[in-house]
BAGUDO-545068 format. One record per residue (C-alpha): residue in one letter; x, y, z. Coordinates in steps of 0.5 Angstrom, whole numbers. Example, Ala and Ser with C-alpha at 12.3 -4.5 7.8 and 13.67 -1.06 7.14 Angstrom:
% residues 2
<resn:a&c1:25&c2:-9&c3:16>
<resn:s&c1:27&c2:-2&c3:14>
//
This chain:
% residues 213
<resn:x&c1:-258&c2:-361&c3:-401>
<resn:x&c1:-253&c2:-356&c3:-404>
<resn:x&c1:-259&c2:-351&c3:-403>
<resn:x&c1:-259&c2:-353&c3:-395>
<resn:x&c1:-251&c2:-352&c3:-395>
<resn:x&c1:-251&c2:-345&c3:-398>
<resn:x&c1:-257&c2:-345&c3:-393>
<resn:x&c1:-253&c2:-346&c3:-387>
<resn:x&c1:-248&c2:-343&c3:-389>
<resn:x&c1:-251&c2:-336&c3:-390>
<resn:x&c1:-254&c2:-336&c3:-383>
<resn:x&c1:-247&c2:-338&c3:-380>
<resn:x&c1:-244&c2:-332&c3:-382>
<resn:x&c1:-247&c2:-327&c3:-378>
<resn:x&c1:-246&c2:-332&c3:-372>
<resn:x&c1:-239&c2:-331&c3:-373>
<resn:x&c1:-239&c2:-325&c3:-374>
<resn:x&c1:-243&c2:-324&c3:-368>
<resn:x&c1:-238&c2:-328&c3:-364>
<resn:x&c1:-233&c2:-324&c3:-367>
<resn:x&c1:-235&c2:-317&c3:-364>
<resn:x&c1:-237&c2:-320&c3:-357>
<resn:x&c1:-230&c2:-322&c3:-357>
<resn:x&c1:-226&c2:-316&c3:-359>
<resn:x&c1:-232&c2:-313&c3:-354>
<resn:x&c1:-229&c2:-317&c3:-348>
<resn:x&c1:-222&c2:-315&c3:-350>
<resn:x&c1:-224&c2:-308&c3:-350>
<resn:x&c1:-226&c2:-308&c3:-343>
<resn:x&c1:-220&c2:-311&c3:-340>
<resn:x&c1:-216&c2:-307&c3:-343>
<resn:x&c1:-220&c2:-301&c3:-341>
<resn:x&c1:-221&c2:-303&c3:-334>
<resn:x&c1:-216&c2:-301&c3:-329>
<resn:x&c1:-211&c2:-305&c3:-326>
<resn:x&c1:-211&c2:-306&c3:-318>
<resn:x&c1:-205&c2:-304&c3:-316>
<resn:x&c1:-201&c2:-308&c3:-311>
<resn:x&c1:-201&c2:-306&c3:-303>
<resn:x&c1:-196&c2:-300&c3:-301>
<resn:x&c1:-193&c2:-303&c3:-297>
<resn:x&c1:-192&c2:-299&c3:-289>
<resn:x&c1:-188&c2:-295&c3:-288>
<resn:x&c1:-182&c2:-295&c3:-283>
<resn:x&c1:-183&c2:-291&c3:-275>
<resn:x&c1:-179&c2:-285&c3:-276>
<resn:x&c1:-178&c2:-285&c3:-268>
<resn:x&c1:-172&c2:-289&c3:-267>
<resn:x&c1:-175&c2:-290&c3:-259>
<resn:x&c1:-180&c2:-294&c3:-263>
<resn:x&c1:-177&c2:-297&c3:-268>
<resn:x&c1:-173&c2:-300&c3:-261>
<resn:x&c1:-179&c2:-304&c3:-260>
<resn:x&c1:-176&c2:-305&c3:-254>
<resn:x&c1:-178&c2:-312&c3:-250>
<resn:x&c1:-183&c2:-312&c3:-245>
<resn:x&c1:-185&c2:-305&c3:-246>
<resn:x&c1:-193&c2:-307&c3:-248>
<resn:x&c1:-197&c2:-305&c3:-242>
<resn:x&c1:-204&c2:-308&c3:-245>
<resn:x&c1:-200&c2:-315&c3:-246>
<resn:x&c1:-198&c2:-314&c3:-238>
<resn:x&c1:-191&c2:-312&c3:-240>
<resn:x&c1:-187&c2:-309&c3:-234>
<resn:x&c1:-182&c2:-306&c3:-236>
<resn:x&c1:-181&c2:-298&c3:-236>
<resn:x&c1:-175&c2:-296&c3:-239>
<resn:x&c1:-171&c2:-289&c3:-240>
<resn:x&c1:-167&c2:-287&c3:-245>
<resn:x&c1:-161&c2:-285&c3:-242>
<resn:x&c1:-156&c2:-283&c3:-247>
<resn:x&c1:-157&c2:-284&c3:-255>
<resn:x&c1:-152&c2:-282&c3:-261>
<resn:x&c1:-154&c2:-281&c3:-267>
<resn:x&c1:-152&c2:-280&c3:-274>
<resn:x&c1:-155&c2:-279&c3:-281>
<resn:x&c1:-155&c2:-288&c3:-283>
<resn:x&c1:-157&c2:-290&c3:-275>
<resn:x&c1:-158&c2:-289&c3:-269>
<resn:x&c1:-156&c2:-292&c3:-262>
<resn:x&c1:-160&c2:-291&c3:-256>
<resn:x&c1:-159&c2:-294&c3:-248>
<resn:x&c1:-164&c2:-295&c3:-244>
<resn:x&c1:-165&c2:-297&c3:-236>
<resn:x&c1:-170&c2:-301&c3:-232>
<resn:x&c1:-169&c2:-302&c3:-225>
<resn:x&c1:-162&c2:-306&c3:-226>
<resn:x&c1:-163&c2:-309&c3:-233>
<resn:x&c1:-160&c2:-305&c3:-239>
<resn:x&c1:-162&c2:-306&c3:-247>
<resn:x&c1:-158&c2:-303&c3:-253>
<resn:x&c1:-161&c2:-301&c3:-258>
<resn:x&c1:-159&c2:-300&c3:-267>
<resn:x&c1:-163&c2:-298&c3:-270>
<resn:x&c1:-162&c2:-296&c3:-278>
<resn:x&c1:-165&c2:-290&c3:-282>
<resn:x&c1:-167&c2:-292&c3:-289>
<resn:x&c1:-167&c2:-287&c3:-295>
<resn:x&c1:-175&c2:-284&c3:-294>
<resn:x&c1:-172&c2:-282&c3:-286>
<resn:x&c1:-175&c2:-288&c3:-283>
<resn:x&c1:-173&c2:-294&c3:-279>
<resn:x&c1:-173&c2:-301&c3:-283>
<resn:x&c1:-168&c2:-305&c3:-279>
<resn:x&c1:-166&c2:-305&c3:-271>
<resn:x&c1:-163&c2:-310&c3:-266>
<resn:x&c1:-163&c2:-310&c3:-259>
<resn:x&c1:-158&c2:-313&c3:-254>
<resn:x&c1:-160&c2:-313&c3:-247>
<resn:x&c1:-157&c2:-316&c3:-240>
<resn:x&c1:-156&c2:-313&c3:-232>
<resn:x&c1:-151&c2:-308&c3:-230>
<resn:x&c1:-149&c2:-305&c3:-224>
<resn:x&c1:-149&c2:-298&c3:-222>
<resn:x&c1:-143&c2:-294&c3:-219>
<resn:x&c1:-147&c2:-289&c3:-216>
<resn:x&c1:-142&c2:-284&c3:-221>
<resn:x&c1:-135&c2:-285&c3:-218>
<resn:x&c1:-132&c2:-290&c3:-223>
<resn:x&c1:-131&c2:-289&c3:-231>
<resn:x&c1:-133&c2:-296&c3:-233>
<resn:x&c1:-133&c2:-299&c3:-240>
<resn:x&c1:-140&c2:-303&c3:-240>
<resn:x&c1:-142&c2:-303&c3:-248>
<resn:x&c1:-138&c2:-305&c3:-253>
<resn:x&c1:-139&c2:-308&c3:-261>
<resn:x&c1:-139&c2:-306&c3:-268>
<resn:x&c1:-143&c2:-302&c3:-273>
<resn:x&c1:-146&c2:-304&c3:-278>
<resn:x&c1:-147&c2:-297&c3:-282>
<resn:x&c1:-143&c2:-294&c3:-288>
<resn:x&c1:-137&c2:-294&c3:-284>
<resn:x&c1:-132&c2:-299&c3:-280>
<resn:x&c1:-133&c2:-296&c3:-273>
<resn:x&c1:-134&c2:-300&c3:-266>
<resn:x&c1:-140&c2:-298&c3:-262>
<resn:x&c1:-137&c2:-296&c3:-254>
<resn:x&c1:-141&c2:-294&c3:-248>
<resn:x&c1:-141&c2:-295&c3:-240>
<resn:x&c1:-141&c2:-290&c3:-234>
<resn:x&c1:-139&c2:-284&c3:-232>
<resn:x&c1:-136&c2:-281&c3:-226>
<resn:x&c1:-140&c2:-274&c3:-223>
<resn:x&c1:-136&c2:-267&c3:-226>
<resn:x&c1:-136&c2:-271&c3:-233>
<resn:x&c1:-137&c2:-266&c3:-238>
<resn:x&c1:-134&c2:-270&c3:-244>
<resn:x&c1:-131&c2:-277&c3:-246>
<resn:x&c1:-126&c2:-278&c3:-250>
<resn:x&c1:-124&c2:-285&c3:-255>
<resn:x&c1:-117&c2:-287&c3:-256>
<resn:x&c1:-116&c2:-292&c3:-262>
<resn:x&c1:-109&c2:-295&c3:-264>
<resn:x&c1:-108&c2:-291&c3:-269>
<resn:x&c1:-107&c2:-285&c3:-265>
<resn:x&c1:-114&c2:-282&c3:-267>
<resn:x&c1:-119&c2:-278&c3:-262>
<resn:x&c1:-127&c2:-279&c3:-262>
<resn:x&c1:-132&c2:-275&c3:-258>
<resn:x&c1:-137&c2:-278&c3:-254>
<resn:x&c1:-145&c2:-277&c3:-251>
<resn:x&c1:-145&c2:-276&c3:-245>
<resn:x&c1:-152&c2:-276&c3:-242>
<resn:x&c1:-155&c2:-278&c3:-235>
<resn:x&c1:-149&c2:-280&c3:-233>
<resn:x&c1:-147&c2:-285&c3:-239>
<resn:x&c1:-143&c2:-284&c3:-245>
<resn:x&c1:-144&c2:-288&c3:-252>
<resn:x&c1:-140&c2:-286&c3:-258>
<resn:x&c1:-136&c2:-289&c3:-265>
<resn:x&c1:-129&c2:-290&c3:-265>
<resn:x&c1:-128&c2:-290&c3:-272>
<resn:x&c1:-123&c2:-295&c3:-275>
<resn:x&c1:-120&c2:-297&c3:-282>
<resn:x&c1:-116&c2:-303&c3:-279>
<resn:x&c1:-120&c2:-309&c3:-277>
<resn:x&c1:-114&c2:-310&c3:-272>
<resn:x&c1:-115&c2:-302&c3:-269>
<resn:x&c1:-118&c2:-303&c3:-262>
<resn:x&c1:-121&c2:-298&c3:-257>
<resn:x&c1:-113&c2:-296&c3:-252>
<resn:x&c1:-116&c2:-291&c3:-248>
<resn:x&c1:-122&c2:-287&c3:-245>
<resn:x&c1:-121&c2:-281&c3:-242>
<resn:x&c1:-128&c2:-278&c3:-237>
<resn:x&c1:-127&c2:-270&c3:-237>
<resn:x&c1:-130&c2:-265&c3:-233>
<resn:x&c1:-131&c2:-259&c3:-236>
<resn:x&c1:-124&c2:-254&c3:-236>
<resn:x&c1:-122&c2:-261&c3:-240>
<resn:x&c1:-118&c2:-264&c3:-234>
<resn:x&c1:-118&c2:-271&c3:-234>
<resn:x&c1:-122&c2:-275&c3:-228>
<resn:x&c1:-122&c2:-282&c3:-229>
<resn:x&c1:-119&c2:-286&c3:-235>
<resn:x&c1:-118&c2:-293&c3:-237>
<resn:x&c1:-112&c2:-294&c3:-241>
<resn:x&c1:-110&c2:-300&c3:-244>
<resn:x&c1:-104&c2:-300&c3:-250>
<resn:x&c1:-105&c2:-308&c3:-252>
<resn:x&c1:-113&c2:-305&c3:-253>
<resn:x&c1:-119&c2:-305&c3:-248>
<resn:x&c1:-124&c2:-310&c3:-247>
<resn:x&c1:-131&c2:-308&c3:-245>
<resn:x&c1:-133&c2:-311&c3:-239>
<resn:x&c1:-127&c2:-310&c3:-236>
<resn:x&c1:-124&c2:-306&c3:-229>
<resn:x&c1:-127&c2:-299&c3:-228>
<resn:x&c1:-123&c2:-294&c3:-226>
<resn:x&c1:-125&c2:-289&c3:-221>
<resn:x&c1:-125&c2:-282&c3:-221>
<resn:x&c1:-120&c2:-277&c3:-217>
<resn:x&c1:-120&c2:-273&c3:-213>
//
């Protein structure tokens, strides 16, 4: 009997050490098999136009909208662009991210009505969601406007695009009381043509002023 256990025991041996070295061996090859590495996610447009996705666009879905960007402002953390199909208007935020590309934006559409560029109107307004405090404002502009110029409560003047008949620019504040008091239309010698004006603040959507003779 104890010959037969010194047997067994003899033969066990090179069995674990078998199993002993099949198992690093194992080992050896998960460590040295590369890893999968986890998908790259796509990056964002680099078209602000296109990072708009903008509604009813899609010809190949049946979409039957032609929109054309009309004014567009921009600057290093985002752009705001404004787009026209027959009378439906959107309004496009859209953030730039580190890499140069878009990764957020938000639109808001609705009708509006053309004035056949006579009057100066106030037709876009709400907040910037940038680095800085500032009020997002836009709306007509009469023939002859060369520039337009935003008068906030604090007494501070910031330009306008102008383009194609429309205006859009940041009114920049630093008191979330301080609102939009004056918009100003000028022609090209500097010479105001239209204006709206309102010390207790003007609200979008209000009267348009028409342009003077």
């Amino acid at each position: 009997m104890e010959g037969l256990s010194l047997r067994k025991r003899s033969m066990l041996r090179p069995l674990l050490v078998v199993a002993a070295l099949v198992v690093v061996a194992l080992v050896a090859v998960r460590i040295t098999q590369p890893s999968t590495p986890a998908p790259t996610p796509e990056p964002g447009p680099v078209s602000a136009i296109e990072a708009c996705h903008l509604p009813g666009s899609d010809v190949k879905g049946g979409g039957t909208y032609q929109w054309q960007l009309v004014v567009r402002l921009d600057s290093p953390q985002e752009s705001d662009l404004v787009f026209l199909s027959g009378s439906d208007r959107v309004v496009c935020q859209t953030y730039r991210d580190s890499d140069g590309t878009f990764d957020v934006s938000s639109t808001s559409g609705g009708g509006y009505e053309a004035t056949a560029g006579n009057v100066l109107t106030y037709d876009i307004g709400g907040l910037s969601d940038s680095t800085y405090s500032a009020q997002l404002v836009g709306g007509q502009v009469p023939y002859g406007t060369a520039s337009v110029d935003v008068v906030t409560t604090d007494g501070d003047h910031h330009a306008a695009a102008v383009a194609n008949g429309w205006y859009l620019g940041w009114a920049t504040t630093i008191d979330p009381t301080d609102g939009v008091v004056e918009i100003d239309a000028r022609d090209s010698t500097g010479k105001v043509i239209a204006r709206l004006a309102d010390p207790s603040g003007l609200q979008a959507g209000g009267s348009a002023a028409p342009a003077s003779t």
